[in-house]
C-alpha positions in Angstrom: -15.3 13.6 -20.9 -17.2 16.0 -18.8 -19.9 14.0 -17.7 -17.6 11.2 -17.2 -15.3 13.7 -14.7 -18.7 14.8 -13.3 -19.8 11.5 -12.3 -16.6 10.5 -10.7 -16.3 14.0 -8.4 -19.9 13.3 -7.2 -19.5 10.1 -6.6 -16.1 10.9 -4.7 -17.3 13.5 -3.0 -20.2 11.7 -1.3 -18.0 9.3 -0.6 -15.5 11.1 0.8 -18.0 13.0 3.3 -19.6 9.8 4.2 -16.1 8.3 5.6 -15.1 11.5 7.4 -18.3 11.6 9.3 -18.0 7.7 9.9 -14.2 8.5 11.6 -15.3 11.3 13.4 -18.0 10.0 15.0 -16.1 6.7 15.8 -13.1 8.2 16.8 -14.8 11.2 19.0 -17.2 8.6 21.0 -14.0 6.8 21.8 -12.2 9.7 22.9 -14.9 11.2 24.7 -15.5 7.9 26.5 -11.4 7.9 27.4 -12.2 11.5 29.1 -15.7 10.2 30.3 -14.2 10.3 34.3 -13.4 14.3 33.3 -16.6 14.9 32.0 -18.5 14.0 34.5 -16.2 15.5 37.5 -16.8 18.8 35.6 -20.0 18.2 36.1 -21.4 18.6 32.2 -23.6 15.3 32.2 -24.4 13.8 28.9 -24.3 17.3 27.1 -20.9 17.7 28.2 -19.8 14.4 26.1 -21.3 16.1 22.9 -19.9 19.5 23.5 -16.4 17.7 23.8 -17.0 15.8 20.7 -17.8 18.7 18.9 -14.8 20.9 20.0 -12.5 17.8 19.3 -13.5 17.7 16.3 -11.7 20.0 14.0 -8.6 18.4 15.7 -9.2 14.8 15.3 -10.0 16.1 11.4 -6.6 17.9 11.2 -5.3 14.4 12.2 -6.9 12.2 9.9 -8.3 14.0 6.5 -5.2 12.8 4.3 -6.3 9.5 5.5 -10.2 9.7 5.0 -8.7 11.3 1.3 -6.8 8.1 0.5 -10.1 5.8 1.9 -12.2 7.8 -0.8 -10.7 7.7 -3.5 -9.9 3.8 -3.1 -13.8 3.2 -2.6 -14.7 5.4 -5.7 -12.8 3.2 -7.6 -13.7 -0.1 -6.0 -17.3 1.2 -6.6 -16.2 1.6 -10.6 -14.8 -1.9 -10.3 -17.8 -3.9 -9.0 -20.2 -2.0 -11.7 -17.9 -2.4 -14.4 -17.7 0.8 -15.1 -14.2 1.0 -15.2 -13.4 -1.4 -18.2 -16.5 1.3 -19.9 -14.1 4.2 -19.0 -10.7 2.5 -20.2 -12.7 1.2 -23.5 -14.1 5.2 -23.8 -10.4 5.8 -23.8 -10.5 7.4 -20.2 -6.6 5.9 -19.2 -5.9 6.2 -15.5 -3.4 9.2 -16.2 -7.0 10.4 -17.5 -9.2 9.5 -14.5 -6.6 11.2 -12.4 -7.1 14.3 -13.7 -10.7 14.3 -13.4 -10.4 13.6 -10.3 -7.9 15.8 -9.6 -10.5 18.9 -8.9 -12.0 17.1 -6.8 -9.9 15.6 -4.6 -7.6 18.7 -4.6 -10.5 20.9 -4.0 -11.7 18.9 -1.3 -8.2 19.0 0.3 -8.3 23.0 0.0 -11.5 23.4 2.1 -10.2 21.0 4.5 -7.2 22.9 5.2 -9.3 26.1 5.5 -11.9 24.5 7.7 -8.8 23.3 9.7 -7.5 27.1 10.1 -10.8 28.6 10.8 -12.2 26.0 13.6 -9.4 24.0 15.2 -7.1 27.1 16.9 -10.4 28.5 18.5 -11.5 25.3 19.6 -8.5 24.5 21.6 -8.6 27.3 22.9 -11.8 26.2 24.4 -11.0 23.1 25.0 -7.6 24.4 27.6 -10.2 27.2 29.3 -12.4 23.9 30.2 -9.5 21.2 31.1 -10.8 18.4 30.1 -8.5 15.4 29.3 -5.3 16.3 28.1 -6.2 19.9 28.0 -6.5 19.9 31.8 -4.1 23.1 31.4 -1.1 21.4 31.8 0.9 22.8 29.5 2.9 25.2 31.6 5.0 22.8 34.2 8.5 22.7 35.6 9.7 20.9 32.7 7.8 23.0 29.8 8.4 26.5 31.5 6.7 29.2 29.4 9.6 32.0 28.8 8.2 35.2 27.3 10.0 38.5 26.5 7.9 41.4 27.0 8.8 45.4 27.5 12.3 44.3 28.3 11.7 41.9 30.5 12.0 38.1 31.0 8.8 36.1 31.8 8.8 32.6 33.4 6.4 31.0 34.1 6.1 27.2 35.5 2.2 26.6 36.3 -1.2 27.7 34.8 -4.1 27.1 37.6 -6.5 28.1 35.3 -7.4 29.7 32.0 -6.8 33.0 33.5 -4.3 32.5 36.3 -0.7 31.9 35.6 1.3 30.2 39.1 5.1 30.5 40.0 6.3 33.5 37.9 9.7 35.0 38.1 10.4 38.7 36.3 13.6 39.4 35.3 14.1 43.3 35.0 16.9 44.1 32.8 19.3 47.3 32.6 19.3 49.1 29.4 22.9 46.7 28.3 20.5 43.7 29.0 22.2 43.0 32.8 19.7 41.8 35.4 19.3 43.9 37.8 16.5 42.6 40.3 14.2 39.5 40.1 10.7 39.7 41.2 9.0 36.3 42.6 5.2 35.7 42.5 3.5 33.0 43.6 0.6 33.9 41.3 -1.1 36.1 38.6 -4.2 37.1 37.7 -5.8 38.4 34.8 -8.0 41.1 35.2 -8.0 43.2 32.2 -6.6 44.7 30.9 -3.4 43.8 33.5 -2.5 40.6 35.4 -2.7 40.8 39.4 -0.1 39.4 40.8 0.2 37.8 44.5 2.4 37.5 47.9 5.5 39.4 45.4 9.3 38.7 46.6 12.0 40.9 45.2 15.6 40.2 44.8 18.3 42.3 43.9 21.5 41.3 42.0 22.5 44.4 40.9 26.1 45.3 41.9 26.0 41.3 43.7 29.5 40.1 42.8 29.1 37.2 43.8 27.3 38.6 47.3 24.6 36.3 48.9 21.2 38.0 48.9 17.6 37.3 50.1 14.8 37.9 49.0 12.5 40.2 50.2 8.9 40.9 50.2 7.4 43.8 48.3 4.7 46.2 50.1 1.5 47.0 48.2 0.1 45.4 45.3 1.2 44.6 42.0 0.5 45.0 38.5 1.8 43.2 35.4 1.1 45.5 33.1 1.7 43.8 29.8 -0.4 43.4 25.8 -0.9 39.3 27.1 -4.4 38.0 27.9 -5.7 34.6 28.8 -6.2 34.2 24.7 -2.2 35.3 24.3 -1.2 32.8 27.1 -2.9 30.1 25.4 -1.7 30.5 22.2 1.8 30.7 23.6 1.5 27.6 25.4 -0.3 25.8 22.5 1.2 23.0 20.5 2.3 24.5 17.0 0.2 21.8 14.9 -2.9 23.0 16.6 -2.4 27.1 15.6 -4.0 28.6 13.3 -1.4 29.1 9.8 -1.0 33.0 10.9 -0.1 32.2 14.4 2.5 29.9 13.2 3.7 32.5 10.7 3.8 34.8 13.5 5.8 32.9 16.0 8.3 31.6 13.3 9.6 35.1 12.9 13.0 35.6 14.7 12.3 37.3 18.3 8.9 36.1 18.5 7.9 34.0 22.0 6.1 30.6 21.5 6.1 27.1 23.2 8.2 25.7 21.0 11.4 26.9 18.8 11.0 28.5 15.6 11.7 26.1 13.1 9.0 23.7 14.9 6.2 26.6 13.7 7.9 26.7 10.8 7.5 23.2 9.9 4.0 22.9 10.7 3.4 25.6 8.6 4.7 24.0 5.4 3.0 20.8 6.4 -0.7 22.4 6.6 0.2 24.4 3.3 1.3 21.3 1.4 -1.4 18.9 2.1 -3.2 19.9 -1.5 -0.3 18.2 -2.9 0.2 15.5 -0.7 -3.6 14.3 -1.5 -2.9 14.6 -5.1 0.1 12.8 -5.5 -1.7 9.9 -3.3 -4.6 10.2 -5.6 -2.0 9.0 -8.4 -0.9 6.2 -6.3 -4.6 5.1 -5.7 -5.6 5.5 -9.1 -2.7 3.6 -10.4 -3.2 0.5 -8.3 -6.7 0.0 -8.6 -6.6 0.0 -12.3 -8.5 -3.6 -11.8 -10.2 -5.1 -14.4 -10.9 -8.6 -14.3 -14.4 -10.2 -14.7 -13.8 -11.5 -10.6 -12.0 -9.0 -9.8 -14.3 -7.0 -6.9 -11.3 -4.3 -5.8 -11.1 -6.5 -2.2 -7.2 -7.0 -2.1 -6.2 -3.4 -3.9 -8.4 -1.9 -1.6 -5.9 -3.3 1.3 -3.3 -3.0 -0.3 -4.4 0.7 -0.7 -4.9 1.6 3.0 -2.2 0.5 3.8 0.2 2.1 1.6 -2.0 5.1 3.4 -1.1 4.2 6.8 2.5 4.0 5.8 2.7 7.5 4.5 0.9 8.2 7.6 3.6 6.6 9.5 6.9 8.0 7.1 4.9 11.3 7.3 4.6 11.5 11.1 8.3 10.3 11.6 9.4 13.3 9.8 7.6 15.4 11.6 8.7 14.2 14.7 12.6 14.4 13.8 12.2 18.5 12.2 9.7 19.8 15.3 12.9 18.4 17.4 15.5 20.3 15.2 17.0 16.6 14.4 16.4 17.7 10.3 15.3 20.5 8.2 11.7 21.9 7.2 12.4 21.4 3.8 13.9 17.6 3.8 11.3 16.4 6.4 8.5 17.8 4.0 9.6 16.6 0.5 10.9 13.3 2.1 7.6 11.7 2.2 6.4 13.5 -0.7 9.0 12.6 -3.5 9.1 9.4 -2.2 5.6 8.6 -2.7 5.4 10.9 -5.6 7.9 8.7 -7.7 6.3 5.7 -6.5 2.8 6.8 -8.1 4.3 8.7 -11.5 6.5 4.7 -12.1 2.9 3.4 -11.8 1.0 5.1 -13.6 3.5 5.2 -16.2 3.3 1.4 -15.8 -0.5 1.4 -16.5 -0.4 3.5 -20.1 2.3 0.2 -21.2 0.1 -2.0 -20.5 
């Protein structure tokens, strides 16, 4: 039994790694060649495509390794088909219920190190990816309509442009009394950074203290001024960074109650529980792979399971990322849009295999 389950991980495995470098490669030529026009404006020539490639990625991984799981396992077992060597296994006794727990190590194993990889490489890498701009990381982030807010010492941050990995455009301060009543509003056209404080330029000051209801200008202020503040370029960023593509202790951190972020709370939330439960997600789609290519006909090559495999993959893909969409927009809880596609697909693959030990 060892052996057996020793043969099938390596042959998994190889197969697995083979696919994911066969996706990223496709997939980061294409997207590299959709930013091509950015890549040469910036002036990085043909070593610039590669260094984009390369800091894509960890995020074009994030996006597909549940997928390149799936393609795996259904080509270890079409690769068991075509050798016969999975009527050997059923005659040794090996059930499917069997091959999926010795695959289970494996695949689940596999699915842990992605996950870490994910956490270690992909939040750093944005980040590199916004202080270059290229494509959609052209810092763009920060706008009228996406306004960064930030509470920090007391006071209220906004902030509608970001001209560059360290400068932060059309700021407003809100100083607050000690009963949290605004007292005066500070206007400036830019900031900064220049550590361990943020410059900030051509400052207007309003005052509303004591207004009621009073029409007041504003004003300039003399001398320069400091934003004297714990953010850096490397806070800003993470701030204004979409919660899928944190690390899992950023999102932790900006789920908490008070904490600032791009998005509301329960969207870090969510993504949190996603990244966490993708072990599971990749074993219970190991169960519906294993039970629907249990194929053993003497013409039977695996072609039409296969299919029939990927695309039950793109359409937990597609349930998956629908989910996902409705709880990072509040429209349904963490928990529901989690164990939706789970269950679902869970109860699916258990009725099979069940299926498989009657026959």
């Amino acid at each position: 039994m060892y052996r057996f389950g020793l043969y099938i991980s390596k042959t998994f495995l190889f197969t697995w790694l083979t696919v994911v470098f066969g996706f990223l490669t496709l997939i980061g030529l294409l997207d590299s060649l959709a930013n091509g026009g950015d890549i040469v404006a910036d002036g990085s020539g043909f070593a610039g495509t590669f260094k984009y490639m390369f800091l894509r990625a960890p995020v074009i991984f994030d996006r597909i390794f549940v997928f390149t799981l799936v393609v795996a396992i259904l080509l270890t077992f079409v690769k068991l088909i075509r050798q016969h060597e999975l009527v050997a296994l059923l005659g040794f006794g090996i059930s499917a219920t069997k091959q999926v727990w010795l695959m289970t190590p494996a695949v689940v194993g596999a699915a842990i190190m992605s996950v870490i990889f994910i956490d270690l490489a992909m939040a750093p890498a944005v980040r590199s990816l916004q202080a270059w701009g290229i494509g959609e990381y052209k810092v763009k982030n920060i706008t009228a309509e996406n306004p960064l807010w930030l509470e920090d010492r007391g006071r209220i941050v906004r902030a509608t442009d970001r001209l560059g990995y360290n400068s932060l455009g059309n700021l407003k301060f809100f100083f607050r009394s000690e009963t949290g009543e605004v007292e005066r509003i500070w206007h400036a056209e830019k900031a900064d950074y220049q550590d361990p404080n943020w410059l900030l330029t051509n400052v207007e000051q309003l005052d509303v203290k004591d207004a009621d209801g009073e029409s007041r200008e504003l004003r300039p202020v003399a001398g320069t001024r400091v934003w004297e503040t714990r953010q850096t370029p490397t806070s800003i960023a993470r701030l204004a960074a979409e919660p899928r593509d944190l690390s899992l202790s950023e999102m932790r951190n900006f789920s908490k109650r008070g904490n600032s972020g791009s998005k509301p709370s329960f969207a870090y939330k969510f993504w949190h529980a996603h990244r966490l439960t993708r072990p599971l997600a990749a074993f219970i789609l190991l169960i519906a792979c294993a039970a629907l290519m249990q194929r053993t006909g003497r013409e039977d090559t695996g072609d039409k399971t296969l299919i029939i495999g990927i695309t039950m993959g793109f359409v937990f893909l597609i349930i998956d990322g629908a989910m996902a969409t409705f709880a990072a927009s509040g429209g349904m809880g963490v928990l529901p849009a989690i164990a939706i596609p789970l269950l679902l697909f869970g109860v699916t693959g258990a009725y099979l295999l069940l299926k498989t030990e009657s026959l």
